[in-house]
Residue, then its C-alpha position, 0 to 999 in steps of 0.5 A: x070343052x075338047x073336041x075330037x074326031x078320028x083325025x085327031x086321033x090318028x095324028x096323035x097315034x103317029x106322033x107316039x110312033x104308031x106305024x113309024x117302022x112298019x105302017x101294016x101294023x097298028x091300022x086301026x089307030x092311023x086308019x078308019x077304012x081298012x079291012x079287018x081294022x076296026x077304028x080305035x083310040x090309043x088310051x094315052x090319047x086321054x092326055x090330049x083331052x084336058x081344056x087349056x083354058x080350065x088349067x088352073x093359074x100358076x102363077x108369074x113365072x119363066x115357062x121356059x123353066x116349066x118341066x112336065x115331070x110326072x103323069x098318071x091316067x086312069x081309063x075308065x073304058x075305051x075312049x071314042x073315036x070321035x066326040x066331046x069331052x068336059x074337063x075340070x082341074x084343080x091345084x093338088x100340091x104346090x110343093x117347095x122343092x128347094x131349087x124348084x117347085x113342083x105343081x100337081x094338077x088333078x083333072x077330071x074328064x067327062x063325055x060332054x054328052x052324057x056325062x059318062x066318066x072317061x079318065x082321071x089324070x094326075x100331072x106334075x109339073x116342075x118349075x125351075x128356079x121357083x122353090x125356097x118360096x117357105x122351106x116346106x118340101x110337102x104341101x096339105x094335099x100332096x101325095x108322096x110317089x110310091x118308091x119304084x125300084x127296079x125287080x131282080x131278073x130280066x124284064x117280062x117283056x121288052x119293045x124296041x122303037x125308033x123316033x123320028x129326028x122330027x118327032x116332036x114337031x109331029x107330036x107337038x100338032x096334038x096340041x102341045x105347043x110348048x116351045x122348049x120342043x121345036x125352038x132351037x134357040x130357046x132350048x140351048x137357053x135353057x141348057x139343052x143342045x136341040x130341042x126335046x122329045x115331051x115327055x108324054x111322047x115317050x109316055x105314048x110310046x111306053x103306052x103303046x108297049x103296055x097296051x099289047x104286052x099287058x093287055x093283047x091290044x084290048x084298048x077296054x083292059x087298060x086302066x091305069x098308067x103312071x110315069x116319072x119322065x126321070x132324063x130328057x130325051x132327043x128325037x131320033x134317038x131309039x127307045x127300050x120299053x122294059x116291062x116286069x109283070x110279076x103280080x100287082x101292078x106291073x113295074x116299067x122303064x124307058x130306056x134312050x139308045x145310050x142306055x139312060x133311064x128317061x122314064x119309070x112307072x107303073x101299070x095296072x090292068x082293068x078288070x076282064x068283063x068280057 
C-alpha cells in the first residue's frame, strides 16, 4: 500500500519543475495555505503511487543496465491531496529485442478505502544486454506502440521550462532511487557523462504542459498520457513542450536546448461532466 499526504504531493510537483521559474504560479500544487489556491494533485503524481514491493520479479540481472523507456496513465478523476492507494501488477510482455529486452508492466491503482479506481499505468522497461534469450521480437500479451509521427505545420501549442542542474536529486525524493540519477561513477559506467534526468521527470514536466494547454488546468479533464523517453536528458538543460491538437488525441514531443527529441507521445482528454 501507498501512502500519501499533501507533503508528498508538493515535493513531487517541485521536482517536475512546479514553481521553479516563477513560485506565484502553480500554488495550489506547492501549497495547502494560499488564498485563492485550492490544494490539487498534478495527475502524473499517479506515477508515484505503485508499491515496490508488488513489482513483478524480473529477473538476475545488471540494473545499472535497466532503462525506464516507455510510460502511459490513465486517470480515472482527480487524485486526493492525501490518501491510500492499493496497487497491482503484473508482466504484460517480455519481449526479445536483440540487444536488449523489454519488460512491460500493467499496473492498477485503487483508493485503499473505497476501492474507487484511481489510475491505469503501462511502464516499459528496457534491459540492456539481456535480449537474443529466443530470437522472438513479440511476445503473446505484447501490445505494438502505435506509430507517432510528427503533424505538418507549426505545433498548436508550445511551453518552455528550465531545469534544475539539481533536478533529479530533487526528483529523485519521490521515491525513485534509481542510482544511474544521482552516482557519478555508476553513470560514466554505463556510458554517460553525469548522471540523468528520469524519464518520468521529463514526463512530469510534458504533464504539466498538457494539463494547462489541453485541459485549462481542470486536474478532472486529464485522461490519458502516454510517452516514448526516445534520448536522454541531463539536469540543467531547458526543455520545449511541443503540443499538435488537431482532433482525436493530441500528438506531443519533448525537445532538449540542443534540439533532441527526448520524449514523444500521446494525450486525450477526459469526458467534460461538468
Amino acid at each position: 500500500m501507498r501512502t500519501w499526504t499533501f507533503r508528498d504531493v508538493a515535493l513531487y510537483a517541485l521536482g517536475v519543475g512546479a514553481g521553479a521559474e516563477d513560485p506565484a504560479r502553480e500554488l495550489r500544487f506547492t501549497t495547502e495555505h494560499s488564498a485563492g489556491a485550492a490544494p490539487a494533485v498534478l495527475p502524473t503524481f499517479a506515477t508515484t503511487l505503485l508499491s515496490r514491493e508488488n513489482e513483478p520479479a524480473l529477473g538476475d540481472f545488471d540494473v545499472s543496465q535497466l532503462l525506464h523507456t516507455e510510460q502511459s496513465v490513465t486517470l480515472h478523476g482527480p487524485l486526493p491531496v492525501d490518501g491510500a492507494a492499493r496497487s497491482t501488477s503484473r508482466l504484460a510482455a517480455l519481449q526479445d529485442r536483440g540487444r536488449g529486452a523489454l519488460a512491460v508492466v500493467e499496473s492498477s491503482c485503487v483508493h485503499a478505502r473505497t476501492g474507487r479506481p484511481l489510475a491505469e499505468l503501462r511502464t516499459g522497461l528496457t534491459i540492456r544486454r539481456e535480449g537474443g534469450f529466443d530470437g522472438n521480437r513479440g511476445t503473446e500479451g505484447a501490445r505494438a506502440p502505435d506509430p507517432w509521427e510528427r503533424p505538418a505545420g507549426a505545433p498548436d501549442h508550445t511551453v518552455g521550462y528550465r531545469t534544475a542542474p539539481n533536478q533529479a536529486l530533487l526528483y529523485r525524493l519521490s521515491g525513485d532511487r534509481n542510482p544511474l540519477h544521482s552516482d557519478p561513477a555508476l553513470a560514466a559506467r554505463v556510458g554517460f557523462r553525469r548522471p540523468l534526468l528520469h524519464g518520468l521527470c521529463t514526463f512530469g514536466y510534458a504533464g504539466r504542459a498538457l494539463l494547462d494547454a489541453l485541459c485549462d488546468g481542470d486536474t478532472g479533464r486529464f485522461g490519458t498520457m502516454s510517452a516514448s523517453f526516445t534520448a536522454p536528458v541531463l539536469p540543467g538543460q531547458d526543455l520545449t513542450v511541443r503540443i499538435w491538437d488537431r482532433g482525436g488525441p493530441a500528438l506531443f514531443e519533448v525537445r532538449s536546448d540542443r534540439g533532441v527529441v527526448v520524449d514523444r507521445g500521446r494525450f486525450e482528454r477526459r469526458p467534460d461532466t461538468g
